[in-house]
C-alpha positions as CSV (number, residue, x, y, z in Angstrom):
1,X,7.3,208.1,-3.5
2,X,9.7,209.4,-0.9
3,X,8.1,212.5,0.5
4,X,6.2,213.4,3.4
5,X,4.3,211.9,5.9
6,X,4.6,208.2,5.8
7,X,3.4,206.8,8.6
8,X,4.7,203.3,10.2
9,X,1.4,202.0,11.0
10,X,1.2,199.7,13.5
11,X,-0.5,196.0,13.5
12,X,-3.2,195.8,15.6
13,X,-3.5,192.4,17.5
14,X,-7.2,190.7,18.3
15,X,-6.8,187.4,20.9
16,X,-3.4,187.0,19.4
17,X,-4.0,187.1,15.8
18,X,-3.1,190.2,13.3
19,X,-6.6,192.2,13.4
20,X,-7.3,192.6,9.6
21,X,-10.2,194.5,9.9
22,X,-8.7,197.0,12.3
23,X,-5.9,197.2,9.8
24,X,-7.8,197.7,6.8
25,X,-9.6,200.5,9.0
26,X,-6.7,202.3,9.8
27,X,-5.1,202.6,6.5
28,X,-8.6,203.9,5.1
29,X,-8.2,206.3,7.2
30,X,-4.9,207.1,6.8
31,X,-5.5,207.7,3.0
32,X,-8.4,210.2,3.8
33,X,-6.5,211.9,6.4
34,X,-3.7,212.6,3.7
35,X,-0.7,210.5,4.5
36,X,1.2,210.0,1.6
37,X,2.6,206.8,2.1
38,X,2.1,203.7,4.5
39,X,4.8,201.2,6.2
40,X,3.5,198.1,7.3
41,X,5.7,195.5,9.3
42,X,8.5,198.5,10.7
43,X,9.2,198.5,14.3
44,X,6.1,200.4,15.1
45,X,4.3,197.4,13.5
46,X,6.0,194.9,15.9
47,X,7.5,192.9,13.1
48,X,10.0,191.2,15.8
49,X,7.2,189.1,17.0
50,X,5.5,188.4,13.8
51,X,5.9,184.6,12.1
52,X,6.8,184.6,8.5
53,X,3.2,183.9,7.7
54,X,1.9,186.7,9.3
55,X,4.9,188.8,8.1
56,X,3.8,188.1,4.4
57,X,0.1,188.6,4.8
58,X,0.3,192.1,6.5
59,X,2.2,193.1,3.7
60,X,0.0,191.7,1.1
61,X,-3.4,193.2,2.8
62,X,-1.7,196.3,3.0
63,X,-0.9,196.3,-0.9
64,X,-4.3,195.0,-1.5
65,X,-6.2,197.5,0.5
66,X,-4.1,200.5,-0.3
67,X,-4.8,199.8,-4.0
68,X,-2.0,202.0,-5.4
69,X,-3.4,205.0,-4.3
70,X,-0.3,206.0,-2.2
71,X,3.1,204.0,-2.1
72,X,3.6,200.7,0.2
73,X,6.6,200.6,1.7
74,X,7.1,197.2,3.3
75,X,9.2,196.7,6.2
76,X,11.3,193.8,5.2
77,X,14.7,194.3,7.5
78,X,16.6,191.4,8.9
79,X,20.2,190.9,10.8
80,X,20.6,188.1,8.2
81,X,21.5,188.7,4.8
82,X,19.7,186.0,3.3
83,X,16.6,186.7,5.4
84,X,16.7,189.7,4.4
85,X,16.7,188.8,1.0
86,X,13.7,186.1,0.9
87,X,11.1,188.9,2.9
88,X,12.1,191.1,0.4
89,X,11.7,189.2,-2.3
90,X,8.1,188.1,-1.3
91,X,7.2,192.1,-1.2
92,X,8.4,192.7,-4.4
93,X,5.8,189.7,-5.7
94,X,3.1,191.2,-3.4
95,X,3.2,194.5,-5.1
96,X,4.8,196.8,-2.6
97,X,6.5,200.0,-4.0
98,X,9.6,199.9,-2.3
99,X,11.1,197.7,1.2
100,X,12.9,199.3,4.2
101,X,15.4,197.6,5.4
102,X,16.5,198.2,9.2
103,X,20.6,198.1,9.3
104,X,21.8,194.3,10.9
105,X,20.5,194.5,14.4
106,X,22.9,192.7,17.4
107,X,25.6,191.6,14.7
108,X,27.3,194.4,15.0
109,X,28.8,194.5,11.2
110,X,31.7,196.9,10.4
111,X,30.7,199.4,7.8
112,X,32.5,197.2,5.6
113,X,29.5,194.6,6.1
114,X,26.5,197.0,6.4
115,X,27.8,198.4,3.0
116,X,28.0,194.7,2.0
117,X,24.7,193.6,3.5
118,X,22.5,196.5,1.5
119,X,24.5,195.8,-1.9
120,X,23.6,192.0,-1.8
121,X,19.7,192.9,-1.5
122,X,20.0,195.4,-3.7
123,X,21.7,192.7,-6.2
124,X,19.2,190.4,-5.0
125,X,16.1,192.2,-5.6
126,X,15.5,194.8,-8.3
127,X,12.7,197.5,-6.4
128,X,13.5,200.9,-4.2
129,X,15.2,200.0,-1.2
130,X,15.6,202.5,2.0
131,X,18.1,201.3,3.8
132,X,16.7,202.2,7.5
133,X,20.4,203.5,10.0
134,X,18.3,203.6,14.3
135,X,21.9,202.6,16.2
136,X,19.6,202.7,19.3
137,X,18.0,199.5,18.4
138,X,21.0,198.5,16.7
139,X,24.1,198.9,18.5
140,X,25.9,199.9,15.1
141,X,25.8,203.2,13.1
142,X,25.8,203.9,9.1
143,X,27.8,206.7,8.8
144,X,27.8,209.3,6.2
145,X,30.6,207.8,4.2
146,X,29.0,204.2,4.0
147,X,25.7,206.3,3.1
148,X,27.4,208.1,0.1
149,X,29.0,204.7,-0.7
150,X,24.9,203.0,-1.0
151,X,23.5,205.9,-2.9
152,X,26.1,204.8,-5.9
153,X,23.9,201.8,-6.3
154,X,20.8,202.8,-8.7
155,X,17.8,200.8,-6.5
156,X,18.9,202.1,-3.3
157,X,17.1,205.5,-3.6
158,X,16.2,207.2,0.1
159,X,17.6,206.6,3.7
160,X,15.2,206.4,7.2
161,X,17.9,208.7,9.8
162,X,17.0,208.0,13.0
163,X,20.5,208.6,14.7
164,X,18.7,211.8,15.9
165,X,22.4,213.6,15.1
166,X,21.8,216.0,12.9
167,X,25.3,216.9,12.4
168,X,25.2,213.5,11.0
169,X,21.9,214.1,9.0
170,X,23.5,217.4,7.4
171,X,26.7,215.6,6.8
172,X,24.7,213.1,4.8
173,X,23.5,215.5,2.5
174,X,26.2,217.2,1.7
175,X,27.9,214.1,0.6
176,X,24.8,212.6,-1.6
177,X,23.3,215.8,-2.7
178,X,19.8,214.7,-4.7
179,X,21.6,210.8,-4.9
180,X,19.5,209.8,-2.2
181,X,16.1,211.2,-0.4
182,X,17.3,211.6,3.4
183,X,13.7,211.0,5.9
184,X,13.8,211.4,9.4
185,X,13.2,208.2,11.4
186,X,12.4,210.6,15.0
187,X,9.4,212.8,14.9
188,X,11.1,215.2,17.1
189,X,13.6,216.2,14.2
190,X,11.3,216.2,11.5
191,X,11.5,219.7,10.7
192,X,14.8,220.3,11.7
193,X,16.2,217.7,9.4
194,X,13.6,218.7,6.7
195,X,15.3,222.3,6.9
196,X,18.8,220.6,5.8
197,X,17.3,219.2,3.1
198,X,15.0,215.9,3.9
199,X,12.3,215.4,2.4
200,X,9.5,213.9,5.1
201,X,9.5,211.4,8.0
202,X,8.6,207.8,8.2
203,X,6.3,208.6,11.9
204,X,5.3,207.0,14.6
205,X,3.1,210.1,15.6
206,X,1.1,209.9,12.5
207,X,-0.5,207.2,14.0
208,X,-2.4,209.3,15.8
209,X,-2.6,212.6,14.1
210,X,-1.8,211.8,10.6
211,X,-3.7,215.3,9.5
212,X,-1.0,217.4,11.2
213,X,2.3,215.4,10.0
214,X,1.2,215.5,6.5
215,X,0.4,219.6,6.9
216,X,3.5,220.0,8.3
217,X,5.2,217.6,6.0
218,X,3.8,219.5,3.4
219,X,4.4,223.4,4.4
220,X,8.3,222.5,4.9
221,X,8.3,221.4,1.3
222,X,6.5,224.8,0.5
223,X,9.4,226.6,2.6
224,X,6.2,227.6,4.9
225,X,8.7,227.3,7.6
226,X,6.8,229.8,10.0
227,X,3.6,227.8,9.7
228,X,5.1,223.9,9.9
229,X,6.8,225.4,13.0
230,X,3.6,225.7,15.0
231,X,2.5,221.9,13.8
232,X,5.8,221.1,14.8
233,X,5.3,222.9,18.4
234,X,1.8,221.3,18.6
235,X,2.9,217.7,18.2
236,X,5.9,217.8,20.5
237,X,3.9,216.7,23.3
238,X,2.6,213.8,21.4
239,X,6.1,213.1,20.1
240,X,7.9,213.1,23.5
241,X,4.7,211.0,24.4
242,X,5.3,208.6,22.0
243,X,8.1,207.2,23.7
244,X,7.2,207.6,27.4
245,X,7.7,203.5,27.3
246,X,9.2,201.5,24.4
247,X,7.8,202.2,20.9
248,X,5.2,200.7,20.0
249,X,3.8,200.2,23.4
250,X,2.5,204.1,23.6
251,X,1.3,204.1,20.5
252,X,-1.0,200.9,20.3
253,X,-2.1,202.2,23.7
254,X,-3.2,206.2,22.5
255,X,-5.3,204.4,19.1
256,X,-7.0,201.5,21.6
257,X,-7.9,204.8,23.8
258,X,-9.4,206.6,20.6
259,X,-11.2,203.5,19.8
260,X,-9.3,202.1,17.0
261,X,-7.7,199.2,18.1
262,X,-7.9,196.6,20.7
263,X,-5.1,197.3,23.1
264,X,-3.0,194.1,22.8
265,X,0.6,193.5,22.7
266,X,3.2,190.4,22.0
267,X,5.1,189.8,24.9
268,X,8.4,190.7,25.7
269,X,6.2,194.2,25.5
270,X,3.3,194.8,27.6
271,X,0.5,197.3,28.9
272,X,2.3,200.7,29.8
273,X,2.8,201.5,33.7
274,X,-0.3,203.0,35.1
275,X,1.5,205.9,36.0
276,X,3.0,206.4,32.2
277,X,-0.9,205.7,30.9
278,X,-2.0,209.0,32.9
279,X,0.7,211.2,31.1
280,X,-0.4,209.2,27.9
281,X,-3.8,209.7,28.4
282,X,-3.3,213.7,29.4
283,X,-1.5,214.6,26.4
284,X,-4.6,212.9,24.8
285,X,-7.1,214.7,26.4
286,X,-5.5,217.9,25.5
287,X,-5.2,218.0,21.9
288,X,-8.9,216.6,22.2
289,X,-7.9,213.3,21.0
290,X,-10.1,211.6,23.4
């Protein structure tokens, strides 16, 4: 379930409502294009600004649409415990494989109450959690240690690292050894952490070339390192691109310029600088995107 190219799809808007159709699009496509798992409701899916109700029914059409041919794992993360807990529960009861759970954002808990935090859910709920460590959203780290300490509890079974410190990443590993599946959360270090010992990366940049991830993905679980390095050195404009403004603001922006979406956003985010768009749209035109 934990391997390769999972994308963090993003939720297409249409006059201010979730865009089911575009949705269901996308993860058709996704499927043939050979992503090997889907993430609905992470940060690239704007879940910030979605209502419970809408919360719930991405996830559900997701499951439904997907159909079990690759794993669903719902984004299901709150800064409250109990939060947490209920939008977990309800993807468990939709049918999702597994829920990522972003650390407590703002709080600021000690590692004490991250630790605390992840064993409640898993108590709670009884599916694959991946417990999801991004301190630049979060003001708060999971370090190693408090890592090792979450891989002792049996449903807690992979980690998202986006602390982009590979020190950190390696550290990780050598602490949990096969406890725990280690993915990178940055498609910039995919490959780097995926030579320590990771096993794939839940991307933003699959989004838009979901093809390439998943062949890179898949020749740095082959040890093709020589050949996954020139993916690798072909996406890194699209990577770097990626975050040119806030994610998901590029992102939305590159599919609605490749037809797939309607370019619409949920305020505090908005359209990308016209200046920014041109780079966007450049690194677009080059790898014949557009």
């Amino acid at each position: 379930m934990f391997k390769g190219s999972i994308v963090a799809i993003v939720t297409p808007f249409k006059k201010g409502k979730v865009d089911e159709k575009a949705l269901g699009d996308l993860i058709e496509w996704h499927i043939s294009q050979g992503t090997n798992a889907i993430v609905p409701c992470g940060t690239t899916g704007e879940s910030a600004t979605l209502d419970y109700k809408e919360h719930y029914r991405v996830i559900d059409l997701t499951v439904k649409t997907v159909n079990k041919r690759v794993p669903v794992i719902a984004g299901t993360g709150a800064n409250a415990t109990d939060e947490t807990i209920e939008i977990t529960k309800h993807a468990k009861k939709s049918g999702a494989d597994a829920a990522l759970l972003v650390s407590p954002y703002y709080n600021k808990p000690t590692q004490e109450g991250i630790y605390r935090h992840y064993k409640a859910i898993a108590e709670a709920v009884d599916m694959p959690l991946v417990p999801y460590n991004v301190p630049g959203r979060t003001a708060s780290n999971v370090l190693p240690s408090t890592v090792a300490r979450l891989a002792e509890i049996k449903n807690i079974v992979a980690i998202k690292e986006a602390s982009g410190d590979m020190k950190q990443v390696s550290e990780i590993i050598r602490l949990c050894g096969d406890r725990i599946t280690v993915l990178s959360g940055d498609d910039f270090t995919t490959l780097t952490l995926m030579a320590l010992g990771g096993k794939g990366v839940i991307s933003v940049s699959a989004n838009v070339m979901p093809k390439e991830v998943s062949k890179m993905c898949s020749l740095m679980l082959k040890g093709q390192y020589d050949k996954a390095r020139e993916i690798h050195y072909k996406l890194e404009p699209l990577n770097a691109a990626m975050f040119i403004e806030t994610n998901p603001i590029p992102v939305k922006t590159a599919l609605a310029m490749m037809g797939k979406i309607q370019e619409e956003f949920r305020l505090p985010l908005c359209e990308m600088a016209p200046a920014n768009r041109e780079k966007l749209r450049k690194v677009l035109v080059d790898l014949k995107l557009i």
